[in-house]
Every structure is written in structure tokens, then in C-alpha cells.
C-alpha positions, 0 to 999 in steps of 0.5 A, a space after each residue: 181745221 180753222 183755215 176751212 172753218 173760217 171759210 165756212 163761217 165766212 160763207 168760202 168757200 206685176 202678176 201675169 197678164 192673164 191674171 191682171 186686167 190692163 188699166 181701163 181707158 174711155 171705151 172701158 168705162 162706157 161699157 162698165 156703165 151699161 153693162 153694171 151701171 154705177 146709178 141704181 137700177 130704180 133710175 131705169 135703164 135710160 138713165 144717162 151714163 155717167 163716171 161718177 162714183 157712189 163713194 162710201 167712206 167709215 171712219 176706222 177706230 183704233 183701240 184708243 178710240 180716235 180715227 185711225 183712218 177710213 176704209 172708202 169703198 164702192 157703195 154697198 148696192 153697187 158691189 152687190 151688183 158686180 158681185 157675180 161679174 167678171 174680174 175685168 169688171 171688177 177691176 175697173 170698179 177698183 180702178 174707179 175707186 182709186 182714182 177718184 181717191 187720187 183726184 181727191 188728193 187724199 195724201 194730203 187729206 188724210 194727213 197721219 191716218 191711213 186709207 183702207 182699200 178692199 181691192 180683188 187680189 189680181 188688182 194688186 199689181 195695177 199701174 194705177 196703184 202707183 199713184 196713191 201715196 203708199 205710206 198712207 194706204 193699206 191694201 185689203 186683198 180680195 177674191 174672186 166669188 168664183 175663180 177664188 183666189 189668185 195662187 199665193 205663189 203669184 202674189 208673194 212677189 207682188 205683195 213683196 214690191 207693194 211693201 216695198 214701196 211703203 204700201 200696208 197689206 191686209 187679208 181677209 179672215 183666213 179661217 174663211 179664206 186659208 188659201 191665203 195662209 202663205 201670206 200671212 207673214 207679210 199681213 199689217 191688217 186681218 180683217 174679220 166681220 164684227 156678227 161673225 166673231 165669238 169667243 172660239 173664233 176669237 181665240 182661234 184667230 188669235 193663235 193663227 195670228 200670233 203664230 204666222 203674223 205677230 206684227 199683224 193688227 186685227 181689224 174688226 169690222 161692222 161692229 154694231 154696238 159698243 157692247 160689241 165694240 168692248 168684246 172685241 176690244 176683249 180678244 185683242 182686236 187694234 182697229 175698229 169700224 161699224 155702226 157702233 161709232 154713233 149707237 146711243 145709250 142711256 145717258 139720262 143721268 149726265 148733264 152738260 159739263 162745265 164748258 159746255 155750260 159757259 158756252 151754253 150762257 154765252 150763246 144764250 146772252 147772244 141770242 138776246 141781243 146781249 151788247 158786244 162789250 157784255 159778250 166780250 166780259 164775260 168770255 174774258 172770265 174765261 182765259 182759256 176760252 178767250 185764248 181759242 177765240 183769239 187763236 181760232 180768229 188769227 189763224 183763220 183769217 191768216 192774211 190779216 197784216 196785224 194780229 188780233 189781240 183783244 175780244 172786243 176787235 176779235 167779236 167785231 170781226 166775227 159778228 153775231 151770226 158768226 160768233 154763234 156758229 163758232 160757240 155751237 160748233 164749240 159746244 159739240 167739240 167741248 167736254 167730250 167723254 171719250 175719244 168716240 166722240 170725235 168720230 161721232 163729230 166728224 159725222 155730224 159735220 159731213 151731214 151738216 156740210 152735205 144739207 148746206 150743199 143740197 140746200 143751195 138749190 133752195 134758197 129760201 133754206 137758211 145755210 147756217 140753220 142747215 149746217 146747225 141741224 146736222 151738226 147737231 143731229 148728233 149732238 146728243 152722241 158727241 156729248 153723251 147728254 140726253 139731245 133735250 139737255 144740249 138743246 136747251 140753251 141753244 136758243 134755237 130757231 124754231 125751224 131747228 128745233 122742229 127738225 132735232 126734237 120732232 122730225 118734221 118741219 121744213 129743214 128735216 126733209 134734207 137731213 133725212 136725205 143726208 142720213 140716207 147718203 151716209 147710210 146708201 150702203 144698206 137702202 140704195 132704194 131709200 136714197 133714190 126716193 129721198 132724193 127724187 121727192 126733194 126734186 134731187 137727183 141721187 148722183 147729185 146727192 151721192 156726189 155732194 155727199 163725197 165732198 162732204 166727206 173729204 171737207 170733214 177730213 181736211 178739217 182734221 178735227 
């Protein structure tokens, strides 16, 4: 993490061959382009066709609140459109997604959490599994809508050699799809809709699953809110992923905690020009936040011949503008309520890193004050304190603050836009408009969007 936050502030940057396709080469994916295009159809049939992909990452909760890992998929609009293809096409959809997550590198990124992939259940044997790093990633079979299942007598030893291997292996709610009930002994994960969950369902799941898989966890997903969060949580669910992760509540009542509230000074005598020896007294009143200075400065810059030991050279080094980047980003990270919170940051970060990445094509947009709109576009939730009473003592720019408190101004535009990517899953159509009147292409965007993504991951925060 401090590594990639230090460039930042420093402006661094086997199944039967009838059942599984073979792996798709060149010729494949051009027809995959014309005949389910990745781009969305309100691009027009002329668009140029491209391999890239509209990645869609969630963070994925366990039941202390703390990412577990993240299901990436396809986006929503896309799966939607090849819904009623072949499973060649779908295949090669699943092979698009896993190797751009191979390209990514994402064993290292993901470190000790897990990657969740839904992928069609004849897939489960492809050569390009071969690839992933198997102890990080849980594999989520999937049907044909209209073939239906592959028979699990097929699957059994395919399932056997994955786990083998060290793969994790995950089924869809069998009170939906039984077919698979043979396989349910060899289940890590069962999946089921958050919407479609209630108390009856919930118990009945429960015995079918301590019945036939005691190992097994229950992942719920699209939960929408912390109310339905907690009722999940209630019928013994491990892993959770939606909405939820970001839903607001009433918090009128809290206020800034004690950290908070010293940084919150600090940033505010900095904004008024405060001298270095001033800054540096009164973060020395603060042992404990003089010492993450000092560490945060040291393993950052970690080519520097000599350590650095006191404020004042660590201040020097950083300058003004830095300094007050690192205090706000403190701030967000400072006296969270619950473990949520880091999710919630995560978020904020990747919107903040995609408006500085859109934002390089207009350059009379200020980086520092894009990345502190979308960090802290989610201030208030990180923090659950009312936004006006984080805003307060930020001494913002004017900019900023007519981004965060009105909506208009010359930086929301683009955080419109990075809360279209983050939600393309459900308004592809949004997405394109976004884009297109920001004389952006949405490809451009999506593309940004997934190196937003896997720079948050790497931060590890």
C-alpha cells in the first residue's frame, strides 16, 4: 500500500470434447465481436471491434465485515446479451474474462483474498484454467439456460482434479438448480440471491447444506441493504456481496472521532499557510501519528540511502500539497466504526483513481482535486458521520465542494461518470451517454475503470 500511494502523491506513476469448447484463438474472438460484441449496441453496428473487455469487480464481505475477495465478471449488459447463445459463445466470454485476470496478474494482487468466478459448467475443464493461481480462486459452476446442466456423473471428476489442484468450487442455490445435488459434498461456496432469500428458504437451505456439505460456506449475493445484510447474517450465511457495502443510514447523531478530529486541525492550519516548524509541533503532540508519518515516508520512498527520523525532513520531503493529500486519505482511513468501512474506502479510491485517470485528457482539471472528489464522494459512509460534518474542516476548494455538497460544478461531471462505471452493470445505456457527452469513449472509460480496480486492489488497504 504505501509503495502505490507514495507513487501517487508523487505523481508515478477434462470433460468430452462434445461438451467443452476448445480454447478460442484469433479467428474466434473476431467472430465473438460481431456476432455478441463486447461494446454496447447503442455504439451502432459500425463500431470497430475490439478484445477488450467491460470488467465488473465486487468486493466480497465475510461475516466480520472485511473483504474477503471479489467476484469480477463480465458486466451485467454484456451477459445479458449472450444469455440465449451458444455455449461456444459463452466459453469464449469465459475465457475472455480469465484472461484478462491472468494479464492482470491478479495472484499477486489479490494477496490472502480469493477471486470468485461464475463460469458455464462445461468450461470447468479448459486449458486456460491452468493458469489462474488455484489456491486464490473459487470456481462457481453455471448452466446452460437451455441445455441445462452438464450431467454431474461428467463433472464429478473434473470438480475432483480442480481441487486437487488447490481450486475452490462453488454451486448455485440447488433449491433452484437440484441437478447439481450429487455434487454437493465437493461444495467450498453455495451461492444464492440476496431478494430471493426469506426465513423458509433460509432454513431449508440450511439443513440441505449441512446435510450434504457441512464444509461448505453460503455466499450471499446482491444483498441491497444492511438490513438485509443483518438477516442474512441471521441464517448463517459466511460471505456477503451487493449494494449493501456502500448503503447509507441515518448518522445525524455521530460526529468526527478523536483522530479524525486532530487531523481535521492539521489540514486546516495547513490550509492557512501554517509554517513547517508549526505543522511539524503540533503533529509531535501526536506520537502515534508522527510514527505513521515517519513509517508511511520511509517505506514509500524506500530508495532513500538514509532513513528519515524527524517530522521536520519528513514535511520537507513531502511538501504542502502532498502532505495534505495524505492527511485527507488519513482522515478517510482514521476511526472507522466497522470493518465496512474498508470496503466502503476501497470504493472510494477506485472512483477516485479512475476521475484522475479520465481527467488526463483535460488538463485544466486539477489530478489532486479529482482524486479528493472521489475519495471523498464516499466520505460520509467510511466514516458514518453526516458528509457536511467530514467536509467542514477540510478547507476545500470551492470546486470540491460544489462537487460533494451540490452536485454541479466543473469536476462532478466526471464523477458522475466514475459512479456510472462502477454501476454499468445495471445502466450500460447511462454509461455510454456519460461518456460520450464528456467526449469520452465508454470502452476508454470501462478500460480506465479496470485499472482503477486492480490499483485499489494492489493497495491492499
Amino acid at each position: 500500500m504505501f509503495k502505490a500511494l507514495f507513487d501517487w502523491l508523487s505523481g508515478r506513476r477434462r470433460p468430452t470434447p462434445q461438451q467443452l469448447a476448445p480454447a478460442a484463438g484469433p479467428a474466434d474472438f473476431e467472430q465473438l465481436n460481431r456476432d455478441a460484441p463486447l461494446r454496447d449496441t447503442a455504439v451502432g453496428e459500425n463500431a470497430p471491434t475490439s478484445n477488450a473487455t467491460f470488467l465488473c469487480r465486487e468486493a466480497v464481505l465475510g461475516r466480520d465485515q472485511r473483504i474477503a475477495g471479489y467476484q469480477f465478471m463480465l458486466q451485467e449488459s454484456t451477459r445479458n446479451r449472450i444469455h440465449h447463445s451458444s455455449r461456444r459463445i459463452h466459453h469464449l466470454y469465459a475465457e475472455v474474462l480469465v484472461r484478462s485476470l491472468i494479464g492482470a496478474d491478479i495472484g499477486r494482487l489479490l494477496g490472502h483474498r480469493r477471486a470468485f468466478l461464475e463460469v458455464p459448467d462445461s468450461f470447468l475443464g479448459h486449458p486456460c484454467l491452468d493458469e489462474l493461481p488455484a489456491s486464490q480462486v473459487v470456481l462457481i459452476a453455471a448452466p446452460h439456460h437451455e441445455e441445462g446442466c452438464v450431467p454431474s456423473e461428467t463433472l464429478l471428476p473434473v470438480i475432483e482434479a480442480l481441487k486437487q489442484r488447490g481450486f475452490g468450487f462453488g454451486l448455485p442455490d440447488p433449491l433452484v438448480t437440484p441437478e447439481y445435488g450429487p455434487l454437493l459434498p465437493l461444495a467450498d461456496v453455495v451461492v444464492v440471491r440476496a431478494p430471493a432469500l426469506d426465513a423458509r428458504r433460509g432454513l431449508q437451505l440450511s439443513g440441505l447444506i449441512s446435510q450434504h456439505a457441512p464444509h461448505a460456506r453460503l455466499f450471499t449475493r446482491d444483498v441491497p441493504s444492511l438490513e438485509d445484510f443483518r438477516f442474512a447474517f441471521k441464517l448463517g450465511a459466511a460471505l456477503f456481496q451487493g449494494p449493501f457495502i456502500t448503503s447509507r443510514e441515518d448518522w445525524s447523531e455521530h460526529e468526527l472521532g478523536p483522530d479524525s478530529l486532530r487531523i481535521a486541525t492539521l489540514i486546516g492550519r495547513l490550509r492557512h499557510d501554517a509554517e513547517t516548524r508549526e505543522l511539524a509541533a503540533l503533529l509531535k503532540e501526536d506520537g502515534a501519528l508522527s510514527l505513521r508519518l515517519l513509517r508511511y515516508v520511509n517505506s514509500a520512498a524506500n530508495a532513500l540511502p538514509t532513513p528519515i527520523s524527524s517530522i521536520e525532513h519528513a514535511l520537507a520531503m513531502l511538501g504542502q500539497e502532498r502532505l495534505y493529500r495524505w492527511l485527507v486519505l488519513l482522515a478517510c482511513s482514521t476511526d472507522g466504526r466497522n470493518a465496512r468501512a474498508a470496503a466502503a474506502l476501497e470504493t472510494a479510491l477506485i472512483r477516485a483513481h479512475l476521475m484522475e485517470l479520465l481527467g488526463h485528457d483535460f488538463p485544466q482539471l486539477k489530478a489532486d482535486a479529482l482524486f479528493l472528489v472521489g475519495l471523498l464522494s464516499l466520505a460520509d459512509v467510511i466514516m458514518q458521520v453526516p458528509l457536511e460534518k467530514v467536509l467542514a474542516p477540510l478547507a476545500l476548494d470551492p470546486d470540491i465542494e460544489a462537487a460533494l455538497r451540490r452536485g454541479e460544478g466543473p469536476l462532478f461531471p466526471l464523477l458522475e461518470l466514475a459512479i456510472a462505471c462502477e454501476r454499468g452493470d445495471t445502466d450500460p445505456g447511462r454509461l455510454h451517454a456519460l461518456a460520450e457527452a464528456r467526449g469520452i469513449s465508454a470502452q476508454h472509460a470501462s478500460d480506465c475503470h479496470l485499472k482503477a480496480m486492480l490499483w485499489a486492489i494492489e493497495l491492499d488497504i
